[in-house]
TIPA-233972 format. One line per 4 residues: number of its first residue (from 1); for each residue x, y, z of N, C-alpha, C. Coordinates in Angstrom, 1 decimal. Layout:
! residues N
NUM	X:Y:Z:X:Y:Z:X:Y:Z  ...;
***
This chain:
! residues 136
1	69.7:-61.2:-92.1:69.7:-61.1:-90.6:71.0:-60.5:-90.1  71.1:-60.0:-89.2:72.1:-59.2:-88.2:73.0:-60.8:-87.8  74.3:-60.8:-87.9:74.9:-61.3:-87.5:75.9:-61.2:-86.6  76.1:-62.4:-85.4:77.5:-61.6:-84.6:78.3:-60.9:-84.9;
5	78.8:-61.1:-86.0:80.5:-60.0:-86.6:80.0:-59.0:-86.5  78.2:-58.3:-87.0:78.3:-57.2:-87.3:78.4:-56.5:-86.1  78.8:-57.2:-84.9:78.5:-55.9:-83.9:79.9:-55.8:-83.3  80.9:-56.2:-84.3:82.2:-56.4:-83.9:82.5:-54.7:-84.5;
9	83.5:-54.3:-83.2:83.5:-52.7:-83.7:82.8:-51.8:-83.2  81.6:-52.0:-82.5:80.8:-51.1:-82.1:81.0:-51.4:-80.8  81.7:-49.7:-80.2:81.9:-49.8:-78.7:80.8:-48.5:-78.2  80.3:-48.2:-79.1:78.9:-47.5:-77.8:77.8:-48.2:-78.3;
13	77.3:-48.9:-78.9:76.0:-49.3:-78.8:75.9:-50.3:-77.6  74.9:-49.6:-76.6:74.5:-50.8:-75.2:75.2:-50.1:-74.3  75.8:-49.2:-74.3:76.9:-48.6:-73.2:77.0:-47.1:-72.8  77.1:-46.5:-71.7:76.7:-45.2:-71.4:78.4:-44.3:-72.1;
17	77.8:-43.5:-72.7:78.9:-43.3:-73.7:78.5:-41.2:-73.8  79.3:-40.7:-73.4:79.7:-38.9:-73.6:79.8:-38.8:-75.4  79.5:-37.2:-75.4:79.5:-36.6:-76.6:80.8:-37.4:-77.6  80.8:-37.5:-78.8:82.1:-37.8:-79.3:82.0:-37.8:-81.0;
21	83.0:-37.6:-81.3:83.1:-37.2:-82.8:83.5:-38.8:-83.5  82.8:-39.3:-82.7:83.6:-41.1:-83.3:82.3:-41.6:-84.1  82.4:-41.9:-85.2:81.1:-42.6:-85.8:81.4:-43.9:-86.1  80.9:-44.7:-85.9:80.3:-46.1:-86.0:79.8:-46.7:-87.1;
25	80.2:-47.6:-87.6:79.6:-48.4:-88.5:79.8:-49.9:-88.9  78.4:-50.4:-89.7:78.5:-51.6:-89.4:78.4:-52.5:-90.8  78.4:-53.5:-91.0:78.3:-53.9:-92.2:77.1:-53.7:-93.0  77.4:-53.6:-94.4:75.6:-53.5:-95.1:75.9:-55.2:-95.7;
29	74.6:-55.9:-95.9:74.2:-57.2:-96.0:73.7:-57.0:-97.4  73.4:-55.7:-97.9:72.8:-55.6:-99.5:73.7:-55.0:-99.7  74.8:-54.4:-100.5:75.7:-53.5:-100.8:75.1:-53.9:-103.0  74.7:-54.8:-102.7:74.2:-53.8:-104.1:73.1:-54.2:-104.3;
33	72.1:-53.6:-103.8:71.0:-52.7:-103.7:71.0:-51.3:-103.0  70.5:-51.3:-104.4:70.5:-49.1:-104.1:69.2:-48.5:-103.1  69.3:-48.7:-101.7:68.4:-48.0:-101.0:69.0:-47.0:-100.2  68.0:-46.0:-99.5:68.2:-44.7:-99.1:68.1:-45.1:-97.5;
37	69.2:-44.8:-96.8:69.0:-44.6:-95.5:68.8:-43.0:-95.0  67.7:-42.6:-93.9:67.3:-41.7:-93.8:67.2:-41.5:-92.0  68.5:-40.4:-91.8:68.0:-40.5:-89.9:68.1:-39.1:-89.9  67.2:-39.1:-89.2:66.5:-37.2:-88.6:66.9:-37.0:-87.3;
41	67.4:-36.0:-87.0:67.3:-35.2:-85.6:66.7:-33.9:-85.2  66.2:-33.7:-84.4:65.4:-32.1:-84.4:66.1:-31.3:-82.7  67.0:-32.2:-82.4:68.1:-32.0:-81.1:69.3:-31.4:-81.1  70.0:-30.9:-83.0:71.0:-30.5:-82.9:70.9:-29.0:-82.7;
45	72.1:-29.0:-81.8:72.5:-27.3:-81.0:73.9:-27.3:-81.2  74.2:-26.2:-81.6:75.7:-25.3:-81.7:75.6:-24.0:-81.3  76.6:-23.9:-81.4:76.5:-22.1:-81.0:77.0:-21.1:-81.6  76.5:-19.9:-81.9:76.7:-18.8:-82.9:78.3:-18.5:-82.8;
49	79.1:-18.2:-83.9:80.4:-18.2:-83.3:81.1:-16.5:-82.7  80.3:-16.2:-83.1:79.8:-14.5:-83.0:79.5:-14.2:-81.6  78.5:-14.6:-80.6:77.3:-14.4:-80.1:77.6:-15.4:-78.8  77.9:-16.5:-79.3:77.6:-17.8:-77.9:76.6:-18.2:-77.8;
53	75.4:-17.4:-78.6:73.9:-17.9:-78.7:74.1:-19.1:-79.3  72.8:-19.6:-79.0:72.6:-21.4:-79.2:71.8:-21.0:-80.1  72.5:-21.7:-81.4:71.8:-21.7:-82.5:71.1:-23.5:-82.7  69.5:-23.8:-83.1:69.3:-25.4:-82.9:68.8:-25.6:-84.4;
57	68.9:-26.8:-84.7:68.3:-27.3:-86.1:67.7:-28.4:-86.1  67.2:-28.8:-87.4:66.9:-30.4:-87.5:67.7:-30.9:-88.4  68.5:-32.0:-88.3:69.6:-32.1:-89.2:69.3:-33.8:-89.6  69.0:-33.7:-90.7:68.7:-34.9:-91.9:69.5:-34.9:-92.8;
61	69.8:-36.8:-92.7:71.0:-37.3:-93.4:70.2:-38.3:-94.0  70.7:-38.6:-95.3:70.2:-39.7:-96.4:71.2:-40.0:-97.2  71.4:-41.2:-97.5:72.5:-41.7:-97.9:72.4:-43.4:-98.6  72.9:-43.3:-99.5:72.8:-44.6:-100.3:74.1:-45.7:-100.0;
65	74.1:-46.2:-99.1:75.1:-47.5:-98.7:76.3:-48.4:-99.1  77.1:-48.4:-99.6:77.9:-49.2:-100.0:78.2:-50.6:-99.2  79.0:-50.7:-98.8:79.5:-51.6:-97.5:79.3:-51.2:-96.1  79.3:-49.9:-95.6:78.9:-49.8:-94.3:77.4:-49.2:-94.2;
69	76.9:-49.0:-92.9:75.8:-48.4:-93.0:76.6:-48.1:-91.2  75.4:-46.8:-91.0:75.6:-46.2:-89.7:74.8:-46.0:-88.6  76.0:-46.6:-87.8:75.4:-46.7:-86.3:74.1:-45.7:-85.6  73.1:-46.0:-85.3:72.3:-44.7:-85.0:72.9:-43.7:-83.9;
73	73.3:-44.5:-82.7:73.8:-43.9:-81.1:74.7:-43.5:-81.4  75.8:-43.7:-82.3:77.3:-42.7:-82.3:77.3:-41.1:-83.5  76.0:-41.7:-83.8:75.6:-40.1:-85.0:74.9:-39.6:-84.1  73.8:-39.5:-83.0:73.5:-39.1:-81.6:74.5:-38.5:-80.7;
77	75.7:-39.2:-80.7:76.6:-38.7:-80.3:77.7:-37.5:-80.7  77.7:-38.6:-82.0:78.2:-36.9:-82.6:77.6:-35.7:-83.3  76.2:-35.9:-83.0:75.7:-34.6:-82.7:75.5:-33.8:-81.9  75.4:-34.8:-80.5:75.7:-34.3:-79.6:76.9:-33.2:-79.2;
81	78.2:-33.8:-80.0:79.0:-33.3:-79.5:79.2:-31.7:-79.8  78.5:-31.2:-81.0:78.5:-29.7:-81.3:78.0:-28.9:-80.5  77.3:-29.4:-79.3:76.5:-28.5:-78.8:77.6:-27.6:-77.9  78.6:-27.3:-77.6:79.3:-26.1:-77.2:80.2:-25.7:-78.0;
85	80.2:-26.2:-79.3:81.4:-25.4:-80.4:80.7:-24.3:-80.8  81.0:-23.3:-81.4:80.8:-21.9:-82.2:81.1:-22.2:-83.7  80.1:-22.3:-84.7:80.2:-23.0:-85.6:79.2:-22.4:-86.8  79.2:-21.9:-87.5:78.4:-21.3:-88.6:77.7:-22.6:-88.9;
89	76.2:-22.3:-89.5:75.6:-23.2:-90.2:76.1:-24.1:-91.4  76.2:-22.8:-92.4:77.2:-23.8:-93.5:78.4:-24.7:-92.9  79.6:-24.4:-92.2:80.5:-24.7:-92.2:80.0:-26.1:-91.5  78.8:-26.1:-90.3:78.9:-27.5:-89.4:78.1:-28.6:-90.1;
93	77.2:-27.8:-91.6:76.7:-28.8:-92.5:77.3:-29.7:-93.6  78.8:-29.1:-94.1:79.6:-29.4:-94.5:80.2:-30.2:-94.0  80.8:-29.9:-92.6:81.3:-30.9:-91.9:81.5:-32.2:-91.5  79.6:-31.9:-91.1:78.8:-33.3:-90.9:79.5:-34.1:-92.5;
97	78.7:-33.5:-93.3:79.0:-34.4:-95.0:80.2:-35.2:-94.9  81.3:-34.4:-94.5:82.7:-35.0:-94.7:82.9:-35.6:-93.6  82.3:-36.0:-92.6:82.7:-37.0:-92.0:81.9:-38.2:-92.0  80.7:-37.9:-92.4:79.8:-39.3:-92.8:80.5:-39.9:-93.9;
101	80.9:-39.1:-95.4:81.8:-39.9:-96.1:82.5:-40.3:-96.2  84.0:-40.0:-95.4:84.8:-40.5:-94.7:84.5:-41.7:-94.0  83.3:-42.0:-92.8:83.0:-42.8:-92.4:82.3:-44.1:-93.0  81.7:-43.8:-94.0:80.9:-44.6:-95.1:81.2:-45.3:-96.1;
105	81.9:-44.0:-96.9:82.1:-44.2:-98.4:80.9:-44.4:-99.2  79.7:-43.7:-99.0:78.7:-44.0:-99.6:78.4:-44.0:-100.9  77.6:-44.8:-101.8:77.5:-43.9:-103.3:76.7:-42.7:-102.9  76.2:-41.7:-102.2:75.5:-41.0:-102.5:75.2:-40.2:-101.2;
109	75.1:-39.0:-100.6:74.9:-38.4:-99.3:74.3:-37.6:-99.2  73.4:-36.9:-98.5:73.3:-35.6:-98.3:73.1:-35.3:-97.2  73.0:-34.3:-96.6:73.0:-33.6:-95.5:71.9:-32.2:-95.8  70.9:-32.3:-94.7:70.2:-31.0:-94.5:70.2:-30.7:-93.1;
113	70.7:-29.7:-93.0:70.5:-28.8:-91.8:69.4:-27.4:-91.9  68.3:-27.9:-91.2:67.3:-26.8:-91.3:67.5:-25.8:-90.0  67.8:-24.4:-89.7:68.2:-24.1:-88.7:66.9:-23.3:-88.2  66.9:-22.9:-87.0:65.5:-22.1:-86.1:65.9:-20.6:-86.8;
117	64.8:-20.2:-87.0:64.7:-18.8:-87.0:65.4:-18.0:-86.0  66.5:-17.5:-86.7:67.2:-16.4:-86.1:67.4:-14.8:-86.9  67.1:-13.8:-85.9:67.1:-12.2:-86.5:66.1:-12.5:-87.5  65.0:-13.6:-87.7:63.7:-13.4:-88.5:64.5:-13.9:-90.1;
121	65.6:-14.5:-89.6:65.6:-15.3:-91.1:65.8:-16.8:-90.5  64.9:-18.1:-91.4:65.5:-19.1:-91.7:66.7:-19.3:-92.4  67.5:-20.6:-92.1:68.8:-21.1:-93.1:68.6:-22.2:-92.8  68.9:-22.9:-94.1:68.3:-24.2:-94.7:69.9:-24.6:-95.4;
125	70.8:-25.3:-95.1:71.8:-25.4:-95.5:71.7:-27.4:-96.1  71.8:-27.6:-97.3:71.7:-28.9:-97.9:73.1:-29.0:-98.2  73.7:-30.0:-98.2:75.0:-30.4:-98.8:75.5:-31.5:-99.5  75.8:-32.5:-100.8:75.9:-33.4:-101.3:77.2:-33.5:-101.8;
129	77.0:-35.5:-101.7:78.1:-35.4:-102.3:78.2:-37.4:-102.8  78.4:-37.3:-104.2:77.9:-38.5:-105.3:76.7:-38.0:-105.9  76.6:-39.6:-106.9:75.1:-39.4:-107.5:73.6:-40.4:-106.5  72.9:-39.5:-106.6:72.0:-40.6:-106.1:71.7:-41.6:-107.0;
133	71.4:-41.4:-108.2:70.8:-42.4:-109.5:71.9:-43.1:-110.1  72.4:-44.2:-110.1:73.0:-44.9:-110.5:73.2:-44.6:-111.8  74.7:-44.5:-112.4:75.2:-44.2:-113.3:75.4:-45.5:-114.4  75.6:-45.1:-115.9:75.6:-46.1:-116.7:75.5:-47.8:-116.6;
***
Protein backbone atom coordinates (compact mmCIF):
# COMPACT_ATOMS: atom_id res chain seq x y z
CA UNK A 1 0.00 0.00 0.00
CA UNK A 2 1.13 3.75 -0.67
CA UNK A 3 2.36 5.08 2.36
CA UNK A 4 2.73 8.71 3.91
CA UNK A 5 6.63 8.90 3.38
CA UNK A 6 6.03 8.02 -0.04
CA UNK A 7 4.72 11.35 -0.86
CA UNK A 8 7.57 12.95 1.00
CA UNK A 9 9.46 14.84 -1.95
CA UNK A 10 6.82 15.25 -4.29
CA UNK A 11 6.26 18.98 -4.79
CA UNK A 12 4.05 18.91 -7.97
CA UNK A 13 1.75 16.19 -7.51
CA UNK A 14 -1.81 18.01 -6.37
CA UNK A 15 -0.42 21.45 -7.30
CA UNK A 16 -0.62 23.74 -10.32
CA UNK A 17 2.95 23.46 -11.47
CA UNK A 18 4.71 25.14 -15.19
CA UNK A 19 6.77 23.17 -17.62
CA UNK A 20 9.95 21.82 -15.79
CA UNK A 21 12.89 19.64 -16.26
CA UNK A 22 12.45 18.29 -12.52
CA UNK A 23 11.41 14.66 -12.30
CA UNK A 24 9.96 13.12 -9.42
CA UNK A 25 10.18 10.07 -7.82
CA UNK A 26 8.96 7.93 -5.32
CA UNK A 27 9.72 4.85 -3.50
CA UNK A 28 9.20 1.23 -5.19
CA UNK A 29 7.64 -1.15 -2.36
CA UNK A 30 8.87 -4.37 -4.67
CA UNK A 31 12.40 -3.43 -5.65
CA UNK A 32 12.96 -6.94 -6.21
CA UNK A 33 10.51 -7.91 -8.42
CA UNK A 34 11.38 -7.50 -11.95
CA UNK A 35 8.24 -5.64 -13.45
CA UNK A 36 7.98 -3.20 -16.42
CA UNK A 37 6.62 0.22 -15.91
CA UNK A 38 5.20 1.61 -19.00
CA UNK A 39 3.94 5.54 -19.57
CA UNK A 40 2.98 6.77 -23.07
CA UNK A 41 2.42 10.16 -24.33
CA UNK A 42 1.16 11.12 -27.77
CA UNK A 43 1.48 15.13 -26.60
CA UNK A 44 5.23 15.50 -27.08
CA UNK A 45 6.21 18.69 -29.28
CA UNK A 46 9.65 20.15 -29.95
CA UNK A 47 10.76 22.09 -32.57
CA UNK A 48 12.91 21.47 -35.67
CA UNK A 49 16.19 23.13 -34.86
CA UNK A 50 16.57 24.05 -38.51
CA UNK A 51 13.09 25.29 -39.26
CA UNK A 52 11.17 26.37 -35.82
CA UNK A 53 8.60 23.89 -37.18
CA UNK A 54 6.94 21.86 -34.46
CA UNK A 55 7.96 18.66 -34.80
CA UNK A 56 5.22 16.11 -32.43
CA UNK A 57 5.68 12.47 -31.27
CA UNK A 58 4.50 9.70 -29.12
CA UNK A 59 7.08 9.17 -26.64
CA UNK A 60 7.05 5.71 -24.66
CA UNK A 61 9.08 4.88 -21.65
CA UNK A 62 9.40 1.38 -20.05
CA UNK A 63 11.57 0.65 -17.39
CA UNK A 64 12.28 -1.94 -14.84
CA UNK A 65 12.46 -0.31 -11.21
CA UNK A 66 14.93 -0.54 -8.66
CA UNK A 67 14.16 1.67 -5.59
CA UNK A 68 12.39 4.54 -7.19
CA UNK A 69 9.62 4.47 -9.59
CA UNK A 70 8.31 7.79 -11.44
CA UNK A 71 6.08 10.34 -10.70
CA UNK A 72 3.48 10.49 -13.62
CA UNK A 73 2.74 14.62 -13.45
CA UNK A 74 6.50 15.74 -13.40
CA UNK A 75 7.37 13.38 -16.66
CA UNK A 76 4.11 15.39 -18.09
CA UNK A 77 5.96 18.12 -17.12
CA UNK A 78 9.03 17.46 -18.38
CA UNK A 79 7.70 16.86 -21.49
CA UNK A 80 6.10 19.46 -21.47
CA UNK A 81 8.90 21.43 -21.11
CA UNK A 82 10.45 20.67 -24.87
CA UNK A 83 7.83 22.11 -26.47
CA UNK A 84 9.80 25.49 -27.46
CA UNK A 85 13.42 24.03 -27.57
CA UNK A 86 14.90 23.19 -31.16
CA UNK A 87 16.05 19.76 -30.74
CA UNK A 88 16.70 16.90 -33.17
CA UNK A 89 14.84 13.69 -32.67
CA UNK A 90 17.78 11.53 -31.82
CA UNK A 91 19.37 13.95 -29.64
CA UNK A 92 15.86 14.72 -27.41
CA UNK A 93 15.44 10.77 -27.30
CA UNK A 94 18.67 10.33 -25.74
CA UNK A 95 18.18 12.86 -23.55
CA UNK A 96 15.00 11.81 -22.25
CA UNK A 97 17.11 8.24 -21.43
CA UNK A 98 19.71 10.05 -19.47
CA UNK A 99 17.60 11.80 -17.41
CA UNK A 100 15.14 9.11 -16.45
CA UNK A 101 18.35 7.16 -15.47
CA UNK A 102 19.84 9.65 -13.65
CA UNK A 103 16.52 9.97 -11.97
CA UNK A 104 15.87 6.25 -11.33
CA UNK A 105 18.73 4.21 -11.55
CA UNK A 106 16.74 1.61 -13.16
CA UNK A 107 17.85 -2.07 -14.02
CA UNK A 108 16.65 -1.52 -17.30
CA UNK A 109 15.10 1.54 -19.69
CA UNK A 110 14.06 2.37 -22.86
CA UNK A 111 12.86 5.15 -24.49
CA UNK A 112 10.77 5.35 -27.84
CA UNK A 113 10.10 8.33 -29.56
CA UNK A 114 7.90 7.75 -32.52
CA UNK A 115 7.88 11.12 -34.55
CA UNK A 116 4.89 12.51 -37.14
CA UNK A 117 5.68 12.33 -40.54
CA UNK A 118 7.77 14.95 -41.79
CA UNK A 119 9.08 15.69 -45.68
CA UNK A 120 7.20 12.02 -46.05
CA UNK A 121 9.62 10.28 -43.83
CA UNK A 122 8.78 8.69 -40.38
CA UNK A 123 11.60 8.51 -37.38
CA UNK A 124 11.28 6.20 -34.91
CA UNK A 125 14.10 6.84 -32.54
CA UNK A 126 14.37 3.79 -29.55
CA UNK A 127 17.08 4.21 -26.97
CA UNK A 128 18.38 1.79 -24.04
CA UNK A 129 20.13 1.44 -21.49
CA UNK A 130 20.71 -2.03 -18.99
CA UNK A 131 19.47 -5.44 -19.42
CA UNK A 132 15.90 -6.12 -19.38
CA UNK A 133 16.36 -9.95 -18.46
CA UNK A 134 17.93 -10.52 -15.36
CA UNK A 135 21.38 -11.51 -15.39
CA UNK A 136 23.08 -14.63 -13.82
Amino acid sequence: MTEETDLEGLTLLGKDAAPSKKLETFPNHHPDRRYVVRLESDEFTCLCPATGQPDFANITVEYIPKKKILESKSFKLYLWSYRNEGVFHEHVSNKILDDLVAALDPYWCRVIGAFNIRGGINITVEVEHGDREESG
